[in-house]
N, C-alpha and C positions, 0 to 999 in steps of 0.2 A: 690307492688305485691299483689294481691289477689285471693283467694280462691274461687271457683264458684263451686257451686253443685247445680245441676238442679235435683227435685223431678217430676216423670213422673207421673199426672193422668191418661193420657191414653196412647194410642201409637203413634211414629211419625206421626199421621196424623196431630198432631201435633194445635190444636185450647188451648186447657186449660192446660200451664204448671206454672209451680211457680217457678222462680229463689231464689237462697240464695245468699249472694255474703258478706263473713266475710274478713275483713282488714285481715294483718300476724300477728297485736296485737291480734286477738277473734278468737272464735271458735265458732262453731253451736250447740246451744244447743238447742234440741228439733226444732223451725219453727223460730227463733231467733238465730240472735248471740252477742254474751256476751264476755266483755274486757276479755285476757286470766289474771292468778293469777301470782305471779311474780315467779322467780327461789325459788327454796325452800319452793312454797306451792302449794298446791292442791286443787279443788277446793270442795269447802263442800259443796254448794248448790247456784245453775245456777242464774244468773240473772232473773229475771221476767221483765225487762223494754229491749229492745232491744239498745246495744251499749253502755252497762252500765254493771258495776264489780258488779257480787254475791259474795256470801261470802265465801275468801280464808282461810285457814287453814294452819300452817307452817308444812311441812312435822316431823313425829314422829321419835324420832333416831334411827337410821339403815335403814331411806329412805332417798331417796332425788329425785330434781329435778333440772336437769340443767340450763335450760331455762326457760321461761314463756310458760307457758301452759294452755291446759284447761282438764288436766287429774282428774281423780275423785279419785286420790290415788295416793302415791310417789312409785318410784322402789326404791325396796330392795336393798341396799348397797352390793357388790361383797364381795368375801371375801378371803385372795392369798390361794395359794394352799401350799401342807407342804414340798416342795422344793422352795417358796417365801416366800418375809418378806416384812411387809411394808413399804413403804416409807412416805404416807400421810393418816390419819386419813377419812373414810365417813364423811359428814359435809352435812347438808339441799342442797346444790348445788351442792357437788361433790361426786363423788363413789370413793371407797377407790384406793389408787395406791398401786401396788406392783411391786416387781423385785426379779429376780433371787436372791438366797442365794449365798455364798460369795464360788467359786470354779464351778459354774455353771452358763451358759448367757443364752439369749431366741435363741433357734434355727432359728429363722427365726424372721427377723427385722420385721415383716407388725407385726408379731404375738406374744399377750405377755403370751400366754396360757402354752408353755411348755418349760422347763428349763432342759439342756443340760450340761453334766459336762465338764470340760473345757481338752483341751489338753493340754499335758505335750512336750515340747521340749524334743528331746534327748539329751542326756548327749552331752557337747562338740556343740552343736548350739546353737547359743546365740537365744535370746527373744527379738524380734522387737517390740512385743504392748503385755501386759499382758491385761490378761484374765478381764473385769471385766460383768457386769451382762447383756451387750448389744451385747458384741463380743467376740468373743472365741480370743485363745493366735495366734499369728501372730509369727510363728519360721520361725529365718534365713539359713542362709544356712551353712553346714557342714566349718568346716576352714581347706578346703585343704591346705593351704602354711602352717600350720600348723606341718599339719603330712608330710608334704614333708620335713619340716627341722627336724624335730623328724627322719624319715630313712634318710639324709644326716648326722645328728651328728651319729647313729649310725653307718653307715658304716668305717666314720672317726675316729670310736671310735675301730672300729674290727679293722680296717690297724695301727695305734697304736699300738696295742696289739698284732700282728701281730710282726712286725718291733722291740719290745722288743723281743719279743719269737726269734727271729733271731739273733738279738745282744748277748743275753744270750746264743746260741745256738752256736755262734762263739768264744766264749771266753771259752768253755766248753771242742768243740770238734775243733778244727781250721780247716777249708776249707772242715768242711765234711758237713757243714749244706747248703741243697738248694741254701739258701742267701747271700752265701759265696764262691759260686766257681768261680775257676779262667776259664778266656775265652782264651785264645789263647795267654797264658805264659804271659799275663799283673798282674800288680799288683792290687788286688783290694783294692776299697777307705779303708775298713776298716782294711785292711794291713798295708794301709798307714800313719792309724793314731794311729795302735799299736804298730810300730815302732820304 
């Protein structure tokens, strides 16, 4: 692949133009292009022979440069913000990495700029994916059988308590409690077992 930059003397009419045409290794410098300087340097001062390295320079710490280039200064090193921490150091090649702080992710996956505090499940839903600095917490779903057997033991728990209350209530006052009356001159069971 290569780069074409056409410099116009005059207008389309088009008799006196100058082509440039630099590899993806070089860049145009000045009516020349010059090999570019590798990752992690910059370039101090342009070739003078055409298709030939001037003199590179290692970028100075807190810059850097990714690739080979033919820039004449490194970019300034990022720096996280005070809801991020670092993960990886700036370095001649790479700009600093950072991530959310520990209870906050990035709200939006494309985007590592702002950090989001994380959701809390409700009491009683479990936690399908905890929270860490890429994705918020992932809660499940309420444990209906749960509370359905929580109001079935208590129902079974009142009819119990019930059914004492009757028994004591028979032995107390005989055939005057509710639970205890006779139907149509039968014996009832618990006559029959006091007997």
């Amino acid at each position: 692949m290569q780069l074409q930059l056409t410099s116009m003397t005059e207008p389309l009419s088009g008799q006196s133009k100058n082509f440039f045409s630099c590899d993806t290794d070089e860049h145009l410098s000045g009516s020349h292009c010059c090999k570019n300087c590798s990752a992690g340097e910059f370039v101090q001062e342009s070739c003078t022979t055409p298709h030939t390295l001037g003199q590179c320079e290692k970028c100075h710490p807190g810059t850097f440069t990714e690739a080979s280039n033919g820039l004449q200064f490194c970019i300034p090193c990022s720096s996280c913000g005070r809801d991020q921490e670092p993960v990886a150091n700036c370095s001649a090649t790479s700009d600093q990495k950072c991530r959310c702080r520990m209870g906050l992710f990035y709200s939006d996956a494309d985007s590592t700029e702002f950090c989001r505090r994380c959701t809390k499940c409700p009491q009683g839903v479990p936690v399908l994916q905890r929270c860490n600095s890429t994705a918020n917490t992932v809660c499940g779903q309420a444990d209906t059988n749960h509370r359905n057997r929580l109001y079935l033991l208590i129902s079974l728990s009142t009819l119990f308590v019930i059914a004492i209350v009757c028994c004591y209530l028979r032995k107390v006052r005989p055939c005057r409690s509710l639970c205890c009356t006779k139907f149509s001159g039968e014996v009832s069971p618990w006559e029959q077992v006091t007997a």
